[in-house]
C-alpha atoms as a printed R data frame, in Angstrom:
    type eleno elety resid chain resno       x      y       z
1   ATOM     1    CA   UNK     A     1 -17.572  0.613 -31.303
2   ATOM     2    CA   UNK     A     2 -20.734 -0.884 -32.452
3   ATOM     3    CA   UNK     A     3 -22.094 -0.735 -35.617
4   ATOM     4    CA   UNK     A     4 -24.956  1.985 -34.206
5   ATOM     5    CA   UNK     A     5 -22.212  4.260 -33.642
6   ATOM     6    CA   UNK     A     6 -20.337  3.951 -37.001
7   ATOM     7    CA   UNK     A     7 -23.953  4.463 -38.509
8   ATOM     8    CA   UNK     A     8 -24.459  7.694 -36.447
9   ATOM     9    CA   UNK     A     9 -20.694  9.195 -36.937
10  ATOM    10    CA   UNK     A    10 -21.085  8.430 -40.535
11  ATOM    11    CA   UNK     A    11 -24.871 10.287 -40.703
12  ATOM    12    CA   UNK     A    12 -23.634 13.253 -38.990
13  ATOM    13    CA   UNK     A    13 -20.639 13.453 -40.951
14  ATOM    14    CA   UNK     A    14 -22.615 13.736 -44.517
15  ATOM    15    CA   UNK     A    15 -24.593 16.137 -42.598
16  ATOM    16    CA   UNK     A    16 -21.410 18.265 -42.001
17  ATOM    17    CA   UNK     A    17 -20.599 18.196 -45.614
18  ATOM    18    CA   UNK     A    18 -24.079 18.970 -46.900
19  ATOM    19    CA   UNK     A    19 -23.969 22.168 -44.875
20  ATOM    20    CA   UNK     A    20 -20.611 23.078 -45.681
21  ATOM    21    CA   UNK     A    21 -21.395 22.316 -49.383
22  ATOM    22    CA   UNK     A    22 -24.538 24.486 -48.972
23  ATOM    23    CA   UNK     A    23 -22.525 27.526 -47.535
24  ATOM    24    CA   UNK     A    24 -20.193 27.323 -50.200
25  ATOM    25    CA   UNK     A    25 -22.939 27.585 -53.256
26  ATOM    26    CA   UNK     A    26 -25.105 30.202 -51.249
27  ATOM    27    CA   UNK     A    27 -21.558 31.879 -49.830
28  ATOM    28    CA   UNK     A    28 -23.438 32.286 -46.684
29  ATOM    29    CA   UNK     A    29 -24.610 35.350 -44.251
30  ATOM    30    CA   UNK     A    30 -22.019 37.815 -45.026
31  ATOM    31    CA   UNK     A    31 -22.068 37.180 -49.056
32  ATOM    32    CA   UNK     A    32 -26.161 37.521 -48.302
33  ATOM    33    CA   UNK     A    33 -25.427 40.893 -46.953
34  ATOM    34    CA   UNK     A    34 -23.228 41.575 -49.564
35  ATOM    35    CA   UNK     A    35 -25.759 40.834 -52.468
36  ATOM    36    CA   UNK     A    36 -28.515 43.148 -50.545
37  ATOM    37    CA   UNK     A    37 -25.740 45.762 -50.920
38  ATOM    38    CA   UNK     A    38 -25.273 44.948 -54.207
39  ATOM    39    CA   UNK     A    39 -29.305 45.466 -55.171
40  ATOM    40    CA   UNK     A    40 -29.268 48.546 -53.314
41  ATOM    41    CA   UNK     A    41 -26.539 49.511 -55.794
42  ATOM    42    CA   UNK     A    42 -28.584 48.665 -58.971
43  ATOM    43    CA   UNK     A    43 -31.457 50.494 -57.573
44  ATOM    44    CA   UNK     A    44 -29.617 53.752 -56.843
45  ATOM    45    CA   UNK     A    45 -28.110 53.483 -60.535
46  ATOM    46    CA   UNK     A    46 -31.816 53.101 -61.697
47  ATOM    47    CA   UNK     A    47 -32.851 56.132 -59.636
48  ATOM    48    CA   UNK     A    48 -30.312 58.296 -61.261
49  ATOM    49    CA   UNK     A    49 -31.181 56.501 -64.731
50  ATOM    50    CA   UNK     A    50 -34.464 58.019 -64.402
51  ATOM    51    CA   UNK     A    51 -33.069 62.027 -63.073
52  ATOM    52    CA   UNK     A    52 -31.056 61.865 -66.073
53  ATOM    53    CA   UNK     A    53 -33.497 60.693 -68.321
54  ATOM    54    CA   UNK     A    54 -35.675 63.381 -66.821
55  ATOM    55    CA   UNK     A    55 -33.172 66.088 -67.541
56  ATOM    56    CA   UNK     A    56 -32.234 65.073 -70.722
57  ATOM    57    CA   UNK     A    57 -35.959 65.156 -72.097
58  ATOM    58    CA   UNK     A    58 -36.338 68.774 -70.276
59  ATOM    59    CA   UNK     A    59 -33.321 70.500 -71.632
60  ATOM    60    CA   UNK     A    60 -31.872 68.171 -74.390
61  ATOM    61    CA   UNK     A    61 -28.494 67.367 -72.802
62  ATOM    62    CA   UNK     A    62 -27.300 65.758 -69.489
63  ATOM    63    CA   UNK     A    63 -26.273 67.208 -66.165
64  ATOM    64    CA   UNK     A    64 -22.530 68.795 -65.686
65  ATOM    65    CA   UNK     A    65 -22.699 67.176 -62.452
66  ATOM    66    CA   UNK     A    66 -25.050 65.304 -60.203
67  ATOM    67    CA   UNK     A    67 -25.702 68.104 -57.826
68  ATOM    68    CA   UNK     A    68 -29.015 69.722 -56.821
69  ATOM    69    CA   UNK     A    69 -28.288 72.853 -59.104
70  ATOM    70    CA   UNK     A    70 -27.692 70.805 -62.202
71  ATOM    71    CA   UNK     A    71 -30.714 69.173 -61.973
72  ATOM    72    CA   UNK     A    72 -33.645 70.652 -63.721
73  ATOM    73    CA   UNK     A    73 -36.757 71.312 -61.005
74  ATOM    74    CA   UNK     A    74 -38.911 69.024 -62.578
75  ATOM    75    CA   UNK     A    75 -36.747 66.238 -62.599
76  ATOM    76    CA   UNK     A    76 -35.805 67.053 -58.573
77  ATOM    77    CA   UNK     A    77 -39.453 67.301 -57.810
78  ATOM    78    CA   UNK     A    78 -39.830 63.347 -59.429
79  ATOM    79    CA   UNK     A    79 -36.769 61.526 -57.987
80  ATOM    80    CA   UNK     A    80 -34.738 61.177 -55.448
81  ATOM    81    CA   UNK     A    81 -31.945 63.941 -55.544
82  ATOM    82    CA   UNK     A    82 -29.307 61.879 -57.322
83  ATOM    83    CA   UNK     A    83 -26.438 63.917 -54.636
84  ATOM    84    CA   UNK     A    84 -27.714 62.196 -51.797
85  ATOM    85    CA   UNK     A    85 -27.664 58.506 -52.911
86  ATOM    86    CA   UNK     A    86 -24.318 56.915 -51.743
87  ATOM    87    CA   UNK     A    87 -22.991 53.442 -51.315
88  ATOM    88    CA   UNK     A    88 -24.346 51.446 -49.033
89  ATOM    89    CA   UNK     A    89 -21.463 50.299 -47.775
90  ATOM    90    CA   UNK     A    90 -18.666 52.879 -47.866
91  ATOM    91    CA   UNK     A    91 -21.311 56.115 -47.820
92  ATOM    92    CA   UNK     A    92 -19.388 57.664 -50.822
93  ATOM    93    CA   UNK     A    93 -21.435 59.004 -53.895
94  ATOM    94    CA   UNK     A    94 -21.555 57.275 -56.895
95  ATOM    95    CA   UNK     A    95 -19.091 58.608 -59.755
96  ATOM    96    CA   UNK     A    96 -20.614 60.302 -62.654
97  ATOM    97    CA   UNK     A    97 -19.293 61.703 -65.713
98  ATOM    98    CA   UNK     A    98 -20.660 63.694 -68.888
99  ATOM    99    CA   UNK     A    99 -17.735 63.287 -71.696
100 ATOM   100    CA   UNK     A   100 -20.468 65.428 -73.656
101 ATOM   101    CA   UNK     A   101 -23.776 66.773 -73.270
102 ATOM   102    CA   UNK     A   102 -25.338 64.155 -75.230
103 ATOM   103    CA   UNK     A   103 -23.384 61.019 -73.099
104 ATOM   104    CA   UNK     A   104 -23.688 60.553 -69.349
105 ATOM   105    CA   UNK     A   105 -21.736 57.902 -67.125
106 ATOM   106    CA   UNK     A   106 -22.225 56.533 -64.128
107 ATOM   107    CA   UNK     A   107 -21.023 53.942 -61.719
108 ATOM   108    CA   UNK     A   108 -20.968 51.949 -58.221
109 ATOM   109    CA   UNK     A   109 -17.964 50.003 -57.139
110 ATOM   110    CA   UNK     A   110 -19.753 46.244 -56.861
111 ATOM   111    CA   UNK     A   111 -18.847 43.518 -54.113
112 ATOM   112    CA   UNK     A   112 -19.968 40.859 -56.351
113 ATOM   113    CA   UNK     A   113 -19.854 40.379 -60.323
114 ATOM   114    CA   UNK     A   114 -21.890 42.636 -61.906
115 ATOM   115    CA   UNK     A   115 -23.225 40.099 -64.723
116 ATOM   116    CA   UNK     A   116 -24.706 38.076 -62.095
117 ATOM   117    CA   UNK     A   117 -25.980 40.554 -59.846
118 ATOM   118    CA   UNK     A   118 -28.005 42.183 -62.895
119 ATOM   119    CA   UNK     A   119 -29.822 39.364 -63.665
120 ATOM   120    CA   UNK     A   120 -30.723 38.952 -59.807
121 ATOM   121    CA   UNK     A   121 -31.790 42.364 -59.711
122 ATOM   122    CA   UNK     A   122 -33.541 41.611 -62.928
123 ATOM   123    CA   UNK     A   123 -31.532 45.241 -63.280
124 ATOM   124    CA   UNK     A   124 -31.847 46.689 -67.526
125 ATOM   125    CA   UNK     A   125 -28.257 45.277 -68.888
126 ATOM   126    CA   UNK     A   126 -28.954 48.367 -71.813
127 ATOM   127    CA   UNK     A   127 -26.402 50.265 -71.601
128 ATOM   128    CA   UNK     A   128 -24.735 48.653 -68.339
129 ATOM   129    CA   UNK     A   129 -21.208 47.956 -68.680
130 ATOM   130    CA   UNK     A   130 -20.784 44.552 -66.132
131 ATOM   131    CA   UNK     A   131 -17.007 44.498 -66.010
132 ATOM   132    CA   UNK     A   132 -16.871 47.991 -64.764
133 ATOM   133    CA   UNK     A   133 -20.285 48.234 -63.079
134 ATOM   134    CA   UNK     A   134 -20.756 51.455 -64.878
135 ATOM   135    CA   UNK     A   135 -23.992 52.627 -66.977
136 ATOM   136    CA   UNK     A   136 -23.583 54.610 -69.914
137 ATOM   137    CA   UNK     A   137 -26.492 56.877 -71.648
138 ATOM   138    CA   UNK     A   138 -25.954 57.882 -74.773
139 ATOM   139    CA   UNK     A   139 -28.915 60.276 -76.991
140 ATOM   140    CA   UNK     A   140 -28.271 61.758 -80.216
């Protein structure tokens, strides 16, 4: 082989290993698709951030549950009904809990690390818990 050839094996090769380097730092479509999940996550978690918010400040304590009749009017006149955000992914509802009327939990089951995804997001770390991917609210 000439030297032309070596040239052009070696060129193409380094081109090989450029892209395979870039796939592995991005992670490629499918961890693409899994980040846009991911946002979608933070975003419903922000939505019911702000129903709870909203019922707290209209009756002084959080929701028993996240379902339409638990929800002050006002507050399902604002947002999005907090019952019919689900995971992208899986289509289940986000868990929620209220250990007490003053403290309200709630969480989405992440495909990626939390702590990273937040900052993406650019997602309010007050409050969020990045090892669980749960938020907690707390209001004395």
């Amino acid at each position: 082989m000439g030297r032309g050839v070596w040239f052009l094996a070696a060129g193409l090769a380094l081109v090989i290993a450029a892209v395979v380097a870039g796939l592995m730092v991005v992670g490629g479509p499918a961890q693409g698709r899994a980040d846009d999940r991911d946002r979608a996550r933070f975003d419903d978690l922000g939505m019911i951030r702000a129903v709870l918010e909203c019922h707290y400040e209209e009756t002084g304590s959080f929701p028993e549950t996240l379902a339409k009749a638990d929800i002050v009017t006002v507050c399902r006149t604002r947002f999005p009904a907090p019952q019919d955000l689900q995971d992208p992914k899986t289509g289940a509802p986000y868990r929620y809990s209220r250990p007490d009327p003053q403290t309200a939990k709630f969480c989405a089951d992440f495909e990626g690390k939390p702590a990273r995804l937040a900052i993406l997001a650019g997602y309010e770390a007050e409050g969020f818990d990045t090892e669980t991917g749960c938020y907690t609210l707390t209001q004395e």
